[in-house]
C-alpha positions as CSV (number, residue, x, y, z in Angstrom):
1,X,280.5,182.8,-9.1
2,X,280.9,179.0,-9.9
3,X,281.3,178.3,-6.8
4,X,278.4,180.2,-5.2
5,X,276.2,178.5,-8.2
6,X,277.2,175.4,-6.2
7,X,276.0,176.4,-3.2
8,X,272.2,176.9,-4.1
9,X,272.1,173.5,-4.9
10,X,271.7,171.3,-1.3
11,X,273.3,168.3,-2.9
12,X,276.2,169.5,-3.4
13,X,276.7,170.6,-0.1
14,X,278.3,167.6,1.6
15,X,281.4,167.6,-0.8
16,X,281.6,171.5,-0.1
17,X,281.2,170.8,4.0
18,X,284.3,169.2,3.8
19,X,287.3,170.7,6.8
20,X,290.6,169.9,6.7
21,X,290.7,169.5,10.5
22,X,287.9,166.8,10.5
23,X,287.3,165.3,7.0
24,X,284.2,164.4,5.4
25,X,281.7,162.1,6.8
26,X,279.2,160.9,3.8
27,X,274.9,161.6,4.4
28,X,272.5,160.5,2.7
29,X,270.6,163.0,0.3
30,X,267.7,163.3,3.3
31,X,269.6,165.6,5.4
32,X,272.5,166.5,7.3
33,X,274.0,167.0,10.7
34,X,276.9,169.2,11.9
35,X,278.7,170.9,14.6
36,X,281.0,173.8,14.4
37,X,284.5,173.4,15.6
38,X,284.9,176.9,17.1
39,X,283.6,178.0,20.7
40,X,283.4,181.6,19.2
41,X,279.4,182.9,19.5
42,X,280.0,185.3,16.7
43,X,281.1,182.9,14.6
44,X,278.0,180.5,15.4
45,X,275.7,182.8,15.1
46,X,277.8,183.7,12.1
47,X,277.3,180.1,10.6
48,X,273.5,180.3,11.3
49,X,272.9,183.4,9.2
50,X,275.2,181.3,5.9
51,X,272.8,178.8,6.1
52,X,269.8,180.4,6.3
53,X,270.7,182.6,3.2
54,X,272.6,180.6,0.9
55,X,271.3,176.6,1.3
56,X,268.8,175.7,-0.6
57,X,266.5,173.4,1.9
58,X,264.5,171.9,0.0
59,X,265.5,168.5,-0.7
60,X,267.7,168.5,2.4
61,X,267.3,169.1,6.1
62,X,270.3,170.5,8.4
63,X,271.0,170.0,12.2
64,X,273.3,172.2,13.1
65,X,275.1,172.0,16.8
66,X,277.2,174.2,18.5
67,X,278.9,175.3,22.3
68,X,279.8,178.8,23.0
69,X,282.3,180.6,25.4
70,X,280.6,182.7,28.1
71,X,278.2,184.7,26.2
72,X,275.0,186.6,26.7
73,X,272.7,186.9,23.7
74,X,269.8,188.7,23.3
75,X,266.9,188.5,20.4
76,X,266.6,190.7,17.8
77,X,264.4,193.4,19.1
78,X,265.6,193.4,22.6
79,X,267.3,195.7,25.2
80,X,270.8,194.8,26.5
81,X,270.7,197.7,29.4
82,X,267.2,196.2,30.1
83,X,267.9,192.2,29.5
84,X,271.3,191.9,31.3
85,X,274.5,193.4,33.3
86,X,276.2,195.1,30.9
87,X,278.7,196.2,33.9
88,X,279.3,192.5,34.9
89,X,280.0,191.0,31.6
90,X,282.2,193.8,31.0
91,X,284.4,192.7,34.4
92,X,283.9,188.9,33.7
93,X,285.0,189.3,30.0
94,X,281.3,188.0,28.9
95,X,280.4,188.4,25.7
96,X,277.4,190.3,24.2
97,X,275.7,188.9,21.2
98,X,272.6,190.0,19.2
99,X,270.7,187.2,17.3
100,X,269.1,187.6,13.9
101,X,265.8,185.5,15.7
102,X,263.4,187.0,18.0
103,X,263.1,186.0,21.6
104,X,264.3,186.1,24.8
105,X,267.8,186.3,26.3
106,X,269.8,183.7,27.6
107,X,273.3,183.1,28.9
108,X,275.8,180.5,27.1
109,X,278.7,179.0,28.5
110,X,280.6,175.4,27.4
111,X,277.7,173.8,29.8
112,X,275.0,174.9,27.4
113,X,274.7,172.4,24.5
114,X,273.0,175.3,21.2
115,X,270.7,173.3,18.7
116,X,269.2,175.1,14.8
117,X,266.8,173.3,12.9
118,X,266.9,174.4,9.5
119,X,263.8,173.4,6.8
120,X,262.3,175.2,4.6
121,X,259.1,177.6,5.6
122,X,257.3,175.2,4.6
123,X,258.4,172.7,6.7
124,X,258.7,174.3,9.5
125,X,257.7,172.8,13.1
126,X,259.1,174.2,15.9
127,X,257.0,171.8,18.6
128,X,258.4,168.5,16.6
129,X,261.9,170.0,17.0
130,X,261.3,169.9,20.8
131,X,259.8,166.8,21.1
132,X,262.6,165.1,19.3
133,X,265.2,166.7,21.9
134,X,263.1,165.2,24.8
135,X,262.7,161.8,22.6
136,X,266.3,161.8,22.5
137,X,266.8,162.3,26.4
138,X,264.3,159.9,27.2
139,X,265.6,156.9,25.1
140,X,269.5,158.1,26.8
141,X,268.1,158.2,30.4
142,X,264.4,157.4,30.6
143,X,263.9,158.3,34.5
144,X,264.4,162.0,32.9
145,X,261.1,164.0,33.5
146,X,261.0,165.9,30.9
147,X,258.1,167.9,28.5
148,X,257.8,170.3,25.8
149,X,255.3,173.5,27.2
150,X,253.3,175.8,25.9
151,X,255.5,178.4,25.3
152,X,257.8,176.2,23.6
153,X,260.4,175.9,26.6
154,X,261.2,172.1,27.8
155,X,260.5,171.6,31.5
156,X,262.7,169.0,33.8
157,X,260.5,167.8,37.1
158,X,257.8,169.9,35.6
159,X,259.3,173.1,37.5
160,X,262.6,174.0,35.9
161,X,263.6,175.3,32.1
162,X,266.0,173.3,30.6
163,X,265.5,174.9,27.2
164,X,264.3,178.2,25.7
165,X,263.3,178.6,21.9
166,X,263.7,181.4,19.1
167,X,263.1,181.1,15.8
168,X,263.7,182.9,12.5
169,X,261.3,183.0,9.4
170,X,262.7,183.7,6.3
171,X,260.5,183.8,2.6
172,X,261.8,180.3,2.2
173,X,263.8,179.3,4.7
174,X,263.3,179.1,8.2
175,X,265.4,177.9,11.5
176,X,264.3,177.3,15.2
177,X,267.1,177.4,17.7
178,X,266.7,176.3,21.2
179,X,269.5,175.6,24.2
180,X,270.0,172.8,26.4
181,X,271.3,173.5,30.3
182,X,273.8,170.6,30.9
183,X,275.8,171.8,33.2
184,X,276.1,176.0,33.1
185,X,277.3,178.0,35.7
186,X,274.0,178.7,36.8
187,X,275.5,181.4,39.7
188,X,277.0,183.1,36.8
189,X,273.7,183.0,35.0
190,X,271.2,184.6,37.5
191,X,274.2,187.3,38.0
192,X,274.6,188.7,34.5
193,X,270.6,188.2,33.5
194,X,269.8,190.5,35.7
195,X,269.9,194.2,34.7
196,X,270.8,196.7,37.5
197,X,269.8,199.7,35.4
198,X,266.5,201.5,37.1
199,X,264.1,203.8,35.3
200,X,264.3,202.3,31.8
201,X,261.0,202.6,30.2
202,X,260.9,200.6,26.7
203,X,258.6,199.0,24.2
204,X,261.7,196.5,23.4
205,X,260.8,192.9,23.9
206,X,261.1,191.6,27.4
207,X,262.5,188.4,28.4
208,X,260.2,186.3,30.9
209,X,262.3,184.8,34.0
210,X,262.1,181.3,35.0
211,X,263.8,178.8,37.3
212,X,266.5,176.5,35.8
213,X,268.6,173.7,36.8
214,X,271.0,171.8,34.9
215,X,270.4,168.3,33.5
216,X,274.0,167.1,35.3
217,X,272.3,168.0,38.5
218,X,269.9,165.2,38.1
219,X,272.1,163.1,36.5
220,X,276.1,163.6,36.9
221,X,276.9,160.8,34.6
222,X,275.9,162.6,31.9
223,X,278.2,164.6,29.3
224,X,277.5,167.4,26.6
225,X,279.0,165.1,24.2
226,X,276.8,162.2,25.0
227,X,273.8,164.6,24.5
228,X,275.1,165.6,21.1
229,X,275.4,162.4,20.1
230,X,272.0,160.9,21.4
231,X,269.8,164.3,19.6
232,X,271.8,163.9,16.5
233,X,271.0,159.9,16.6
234,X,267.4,160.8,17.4
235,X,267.4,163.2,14.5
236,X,269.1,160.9,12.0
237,X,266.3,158.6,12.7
238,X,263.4,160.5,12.5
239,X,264.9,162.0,8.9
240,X,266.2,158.7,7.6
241,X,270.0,159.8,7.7
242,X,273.1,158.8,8.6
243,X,273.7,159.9,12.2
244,X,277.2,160.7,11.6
245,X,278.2,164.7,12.4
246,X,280.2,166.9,9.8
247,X,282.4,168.9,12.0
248,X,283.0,172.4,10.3
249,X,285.4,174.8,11.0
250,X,283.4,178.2,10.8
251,X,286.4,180.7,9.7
252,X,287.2,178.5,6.6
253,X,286.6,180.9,3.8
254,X,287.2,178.1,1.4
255,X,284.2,176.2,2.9
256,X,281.7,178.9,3.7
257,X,282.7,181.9,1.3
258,X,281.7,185.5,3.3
259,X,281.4,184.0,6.4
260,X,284.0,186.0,8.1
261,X,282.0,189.3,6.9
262,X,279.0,188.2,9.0
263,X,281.3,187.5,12.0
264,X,282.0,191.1,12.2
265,X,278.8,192.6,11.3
266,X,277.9,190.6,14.3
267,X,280.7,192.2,16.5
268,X,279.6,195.6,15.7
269,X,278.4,198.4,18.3
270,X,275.9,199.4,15.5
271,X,274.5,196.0,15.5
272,X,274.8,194.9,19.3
273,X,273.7,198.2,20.7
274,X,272.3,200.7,17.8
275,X,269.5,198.2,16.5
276,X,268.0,198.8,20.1
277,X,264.4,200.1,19.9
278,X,264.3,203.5,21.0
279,X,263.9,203.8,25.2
280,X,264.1,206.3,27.7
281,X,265.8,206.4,31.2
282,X,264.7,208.4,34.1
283,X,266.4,207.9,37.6
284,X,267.9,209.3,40.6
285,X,271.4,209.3,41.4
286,X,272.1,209.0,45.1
287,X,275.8,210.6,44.9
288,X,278.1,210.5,48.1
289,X,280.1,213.0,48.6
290,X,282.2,214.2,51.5
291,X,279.6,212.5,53.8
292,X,276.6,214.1,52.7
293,X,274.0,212.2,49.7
294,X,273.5,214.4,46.8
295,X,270.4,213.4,44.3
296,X,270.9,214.1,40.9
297,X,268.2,213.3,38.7
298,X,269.1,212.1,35.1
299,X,266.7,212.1,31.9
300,X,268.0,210.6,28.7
301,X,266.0,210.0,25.3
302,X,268.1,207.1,23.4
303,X,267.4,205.9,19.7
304,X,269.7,203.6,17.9
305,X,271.9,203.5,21.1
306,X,272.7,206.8,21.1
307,X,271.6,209.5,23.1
308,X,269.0,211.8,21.6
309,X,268.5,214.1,24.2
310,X,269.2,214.6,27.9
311,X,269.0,216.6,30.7
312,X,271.0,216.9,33.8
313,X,269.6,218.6,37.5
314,X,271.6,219.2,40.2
315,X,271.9,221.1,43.6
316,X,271.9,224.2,42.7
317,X,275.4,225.7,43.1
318,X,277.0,222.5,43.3
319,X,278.4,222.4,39.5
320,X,279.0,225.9,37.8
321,X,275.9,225.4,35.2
322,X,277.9,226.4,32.3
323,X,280.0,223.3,32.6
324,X,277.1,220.7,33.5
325,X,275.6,222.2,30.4
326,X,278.2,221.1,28.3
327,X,278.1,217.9,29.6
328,X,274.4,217.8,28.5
329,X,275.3,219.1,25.4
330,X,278.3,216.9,24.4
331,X,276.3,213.5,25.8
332,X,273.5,215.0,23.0
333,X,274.5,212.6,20.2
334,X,277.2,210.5,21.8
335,X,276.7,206.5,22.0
336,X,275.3,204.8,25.1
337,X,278.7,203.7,25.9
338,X,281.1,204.3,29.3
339,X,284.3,204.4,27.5
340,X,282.7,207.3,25.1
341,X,281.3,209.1,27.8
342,X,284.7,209.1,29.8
343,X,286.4,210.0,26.8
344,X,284.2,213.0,26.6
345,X,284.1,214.0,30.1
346,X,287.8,214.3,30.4
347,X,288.1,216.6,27.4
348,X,285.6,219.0,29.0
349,X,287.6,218.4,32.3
350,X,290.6,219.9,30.7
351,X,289.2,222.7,29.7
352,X,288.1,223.6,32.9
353,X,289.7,225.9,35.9
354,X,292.5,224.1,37.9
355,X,290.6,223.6,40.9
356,X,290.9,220.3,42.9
357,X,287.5,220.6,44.2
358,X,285.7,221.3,40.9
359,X,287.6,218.1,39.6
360,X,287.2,216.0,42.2
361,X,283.2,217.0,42.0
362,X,283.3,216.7,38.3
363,X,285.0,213.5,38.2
364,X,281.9,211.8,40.8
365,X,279.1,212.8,38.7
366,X,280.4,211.6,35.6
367,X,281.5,208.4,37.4
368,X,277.9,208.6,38.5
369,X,276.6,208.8,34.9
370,X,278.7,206.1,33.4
371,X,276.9,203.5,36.3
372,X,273.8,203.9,33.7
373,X,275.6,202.4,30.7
């Protein structure tokens, strides 16, 4: 409890933000800068959400930087079957994150440089964030063409989004976070943004495309590190600060007491899947089987990830009806997941007759229905 008591107060922070791996680096009352150690997006996102709820901002300003492993993370009230490849980043070992902010979704890899302003509500100005990023690019390369938008996105060569924003209002805290392409795998970008799942009809919030290129393309001398360095100089300035960054290492319980906790809630299917608004699917299966197609039409009602209701048609005859209805009826309730629905279609499966060609027909459509999760 002591310790906590020390946490609401912002000036004690910098001998609190102190890491064995990296030491202490003194700032001035005004505000502070760091970066997290850890290439982890759970445990970034994780860092963001300690912040916002246990600083107290009002004396002190925070710059926080950070660099994920291949991620995809979508806002708050968003759609993963809608806003990405689920599929994909299940093959490429992509991660899925859910952020705390609204917005749009975007993809993070170690070429994608993450900045959170932190201030109080009062304080809070997302535009003046952005301008000091481009400030900060222009005084490090100044043939860059670059310029905040309306929308709050940061153009380069007045065509292509460098930077997308998202912000999170609290009662009296607030944070902006926006990205910055360096040098992302931009092939592995389009690939995993785009969702292959047809018929979804959903009141979630929808991301808006745009083109992108990377700031290395323009200018290959450049380095993520160089970048860091040149924002958090920019910012230091502007805030009267010493430019130095605090590096933190954001599994240190010792430093930031909980913060492991909110790592996991952040792992969780509840959270990455069942805070989903509630969305339907509706599509047509084109199944292949012994050379002829077969369409199967497929209507699920899902709320909180899970499927609410569903129903199933198929040729007639092709599937004893007893046993698709069982399906239905054991999908009724289940998670929005592949591995679950597997799971449940090969207990039914042993339950039925030993016949080759009722497995190997069984075994397609559920194949069939696990291409929708």
């Amino acid at each position: 409890m002591v310790l906590q008591s020390l946490l609401k107060n912002c000036l004690q922070l910098p001998c609190i933000l102190r890491t064995p791996k990296a030491g202490f680096r003194s700032t001035t009352p005004g505000g502070l800068i760091i970066q997290s150690v850890s290439n982890d997006v759970y445990q970034n996102l994780a860092i963001e959400d300690w912040i916002h709820d246990h600083m107290d901002l009002e004396n002190q300003q925070v710059l926080f930087l950070w660099r994920n492993s291949p991620a995809v993370v979508i806002g708050r009230h968003q759609n993963p079957w809608q806003e990405c490849n689920l599929r994909l980043m299940r093959q490429k070992n992509i991660k899925l994150a859910r952020r705390r902010s609204g917005g749009g979704t975007v993809y993070h890899d170690l070429g994608n440089i993450n900045l959170t302003f932190f201030t109080t509500r009062r304080k809070y100005e997302r535009l003046a964030n952005l301008k000091l990023v481009v400030k900060a690019l222009k005084a490090l390369r100044p043939q860059l063409e670059v310029h905040v938008t309306d929308r709050y996105d940061i153009l380069l060569d007045r065509q292509y989004k460098i930077s997308g924003t998202a912000a999170k209002l609290g009662r009296a805290t607030a944070y902006h976070h926006c990205t910055l392409l360096c040098n992302s795998n931009k092939f592995v970008l389009s690939s995993v943004l785009k969702s292959p799942y047809k018929g979804i009809k959903s009141n979630a919030t929808p991301s808006v495309s745009a083109s992108v290129k990377n700031l290395f393309e323009e200018d290959p001398s450049l380095t993520c590190e160089t970048l860091l360095d040149a924002i958090a100089e920019e910012y230091a300035t502007q805030h009267q600060m010493d430019p130095r960054i605090t590096l933190i290492n954001p599994a240190d319980e010792t430093v930031l007491p909980g913060i492991n906790t909110k790592a996991k809630e952040l792992q969780t299917w509840e959270w990455l899947y069942g805070k989903t608004p509630k969305f339907s699917v509706s599509t047509c299966l084109n199944m292949v089987y012994k050379g002829s197609v077969l369409d199967v039409k497929v209507n699920m009602d899902v709320k909180h990830g899970r499927i609410e209701a569903c129903s199933i048609d198929l040729p007639e005859q092709w599937l004893p009806p007893a046993l698709c209805g069982e399906l239905v009826k054991s999908l009724t309730g289940s998670r929005l997941c592949p591995n679950e629905t597997t799971t449940l279609a090969m207990a039914l499966l042993r339950v039925c007759p030993q016949d080759e060609e009722l497995h190997s027909r069984w075994n397609l459509l559920c194949e069939n229905i696990t291409t929708l999760m």
